[in-house]
N, C-alpha and C positions, 0 to 999 in steps of 0.2 A: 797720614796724621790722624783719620779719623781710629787707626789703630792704636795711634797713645792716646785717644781722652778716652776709648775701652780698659786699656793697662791700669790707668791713672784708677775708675773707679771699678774696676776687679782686684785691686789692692788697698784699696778702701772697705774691700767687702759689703759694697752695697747693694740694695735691691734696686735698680730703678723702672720706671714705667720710660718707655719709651715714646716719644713724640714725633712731630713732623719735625722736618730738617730746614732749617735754616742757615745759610751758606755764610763765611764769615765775610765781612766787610761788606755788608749788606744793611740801611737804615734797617732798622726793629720795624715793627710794624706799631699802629696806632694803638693797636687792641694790646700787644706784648708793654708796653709804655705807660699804658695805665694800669697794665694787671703790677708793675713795680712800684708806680704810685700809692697805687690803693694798697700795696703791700706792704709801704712805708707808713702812710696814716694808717694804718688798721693797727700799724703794729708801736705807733706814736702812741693812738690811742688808750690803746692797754696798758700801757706801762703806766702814762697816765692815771689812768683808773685806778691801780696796782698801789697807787704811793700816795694815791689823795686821800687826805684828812689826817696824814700821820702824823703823831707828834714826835719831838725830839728824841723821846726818848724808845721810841716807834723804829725811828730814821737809824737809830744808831745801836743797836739791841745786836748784839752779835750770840751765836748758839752756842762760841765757845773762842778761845782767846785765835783760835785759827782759822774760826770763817770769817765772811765778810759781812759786815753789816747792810742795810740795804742803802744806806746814804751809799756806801764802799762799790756797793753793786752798779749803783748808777753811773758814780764817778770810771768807772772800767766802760762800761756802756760806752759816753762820752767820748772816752779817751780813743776807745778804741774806734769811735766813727768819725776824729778827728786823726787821727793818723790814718785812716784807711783813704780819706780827704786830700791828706799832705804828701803821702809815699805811693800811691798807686795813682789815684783820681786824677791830680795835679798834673801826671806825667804819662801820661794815658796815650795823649795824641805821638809822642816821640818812640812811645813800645813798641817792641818788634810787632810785624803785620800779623795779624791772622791767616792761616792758610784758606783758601777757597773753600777748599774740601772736608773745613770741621764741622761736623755735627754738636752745634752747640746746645740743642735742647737738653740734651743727653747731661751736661752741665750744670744747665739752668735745675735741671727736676735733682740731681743732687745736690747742687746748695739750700736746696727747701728744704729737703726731706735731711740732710745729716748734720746742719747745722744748728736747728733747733732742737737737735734730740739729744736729752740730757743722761740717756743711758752710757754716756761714755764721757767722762769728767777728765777733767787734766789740766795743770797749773797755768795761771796765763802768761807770758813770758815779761818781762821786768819791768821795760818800758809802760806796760798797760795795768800794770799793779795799782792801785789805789792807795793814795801816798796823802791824803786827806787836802788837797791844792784847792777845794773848793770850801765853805759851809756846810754843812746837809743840807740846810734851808735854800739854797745856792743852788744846789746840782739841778733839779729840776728843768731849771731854767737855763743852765749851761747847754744842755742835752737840747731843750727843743729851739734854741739858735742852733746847733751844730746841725740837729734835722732839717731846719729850714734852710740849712746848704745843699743837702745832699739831693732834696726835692730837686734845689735852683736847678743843679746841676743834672738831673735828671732831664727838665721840661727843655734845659738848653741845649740837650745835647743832640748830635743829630750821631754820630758814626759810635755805635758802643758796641759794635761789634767788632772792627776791623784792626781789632789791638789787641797784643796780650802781653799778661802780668802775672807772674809766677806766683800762684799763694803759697805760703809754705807747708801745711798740708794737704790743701786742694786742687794745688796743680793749677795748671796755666788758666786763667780766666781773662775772659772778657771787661769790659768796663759794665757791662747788663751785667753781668754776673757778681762782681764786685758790690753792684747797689744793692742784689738780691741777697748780697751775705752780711751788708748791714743792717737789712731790715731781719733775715733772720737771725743773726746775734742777738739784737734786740727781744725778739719772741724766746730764745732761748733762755735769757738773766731776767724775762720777766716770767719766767717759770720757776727760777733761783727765787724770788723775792715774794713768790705764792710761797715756797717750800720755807722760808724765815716766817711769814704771817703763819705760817699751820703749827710752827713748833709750841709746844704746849707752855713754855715759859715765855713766850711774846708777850711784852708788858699790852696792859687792857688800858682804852682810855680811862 
């Protein structure tokens, strides 16, 4: 097995750094548990920051009638860490077992490193489109209830390795790994909504 999560990310084309091995269905350890914690506030934080003081017409400033505005950007954010919540999270404990013998860091250091990198862009798929279900003024705060799940579900959980869930381009992941690609989704569209604030026609307060 530990030869398909090789395949999975030598057809990703990725660099990764290699780490220690951690054996599946095995608790995380203390120190792996807060480094996803602190992965998730750190990265609450910013987005945070990223959208404070904006006005309406800040919120909603699109570059051109086919990107997304940053209210748009949030609302995907959201959505998409509510259904990563309801279709994988949920159903965690009943997924096929982990094998013994996966080398999951190998995993973990590619959801960090390929999901926040915005050198490769591509449409989000339909469900997670931004269909305006919230305010602008709204999404904010839709978003960090939805955070304050994923945290719950982090501090409660004890077995997040011993299950896997087929990403559809990242290949089979754990439930560690699943929280680590919400938080870096997150750092990725809050890199989208620096690159809306830089464009030279962003309305000024």
């Amino acid at each position: 097995m530990r030869r398909n999560v090789l395949t999975i990310i030598s057809l990703l084309l990725l660099p990764v750094l290699f780490g220690g091995f951690t054996r599946a269905g095995q608790s995380i350890s203390a120190a792996d548990k807060e480094k996803a914690l602190r992965y998730l506030n750190d990265t609450r934080a910013r987005l945070v920051e990223a959208v404070k003081g904006l006005t309406a017409d800040q919120l909603t400033y699109k570059q051109s009638p086919y990107r997304w505005s940053i209210a748009e950007i949030l609302e995907h954010i959201t959505v998409s860490e509510q259904l990563i919540q309801a279709n994988y999270l949920a159903r965690l404990a009943s997924a096929p077992s982990a094998p013994q013998e996966r080398d999951s860091t190998q995993v973990d250091s590619m959801v960090v490193s390929r999901v926040p990198d915005r050198s490769s862009k591509f449409p989000a798929p339909e469900p997670l489109q931004p269909t305006g279900r919230w305010a602008p003024a709204e999404v904010l705060q839709k978003f960090l209830d939805v955070r304050a799940k994923t945290i719950a579900f982090l501090e409660s959980s004890a077995d997040l390795r011993g299950h896997l869930i087929s990403h559809p381009v990242l290949g089979p992941m754990d439930g560690y790994q699943w929280v680590l690609t919400i938080a870096a989704h997150t750092e990725r569209h809050t890199k989208q909504i620096a690159e809306v604030k830089a464009d030279p026609h962003f309305p000024v307060e």
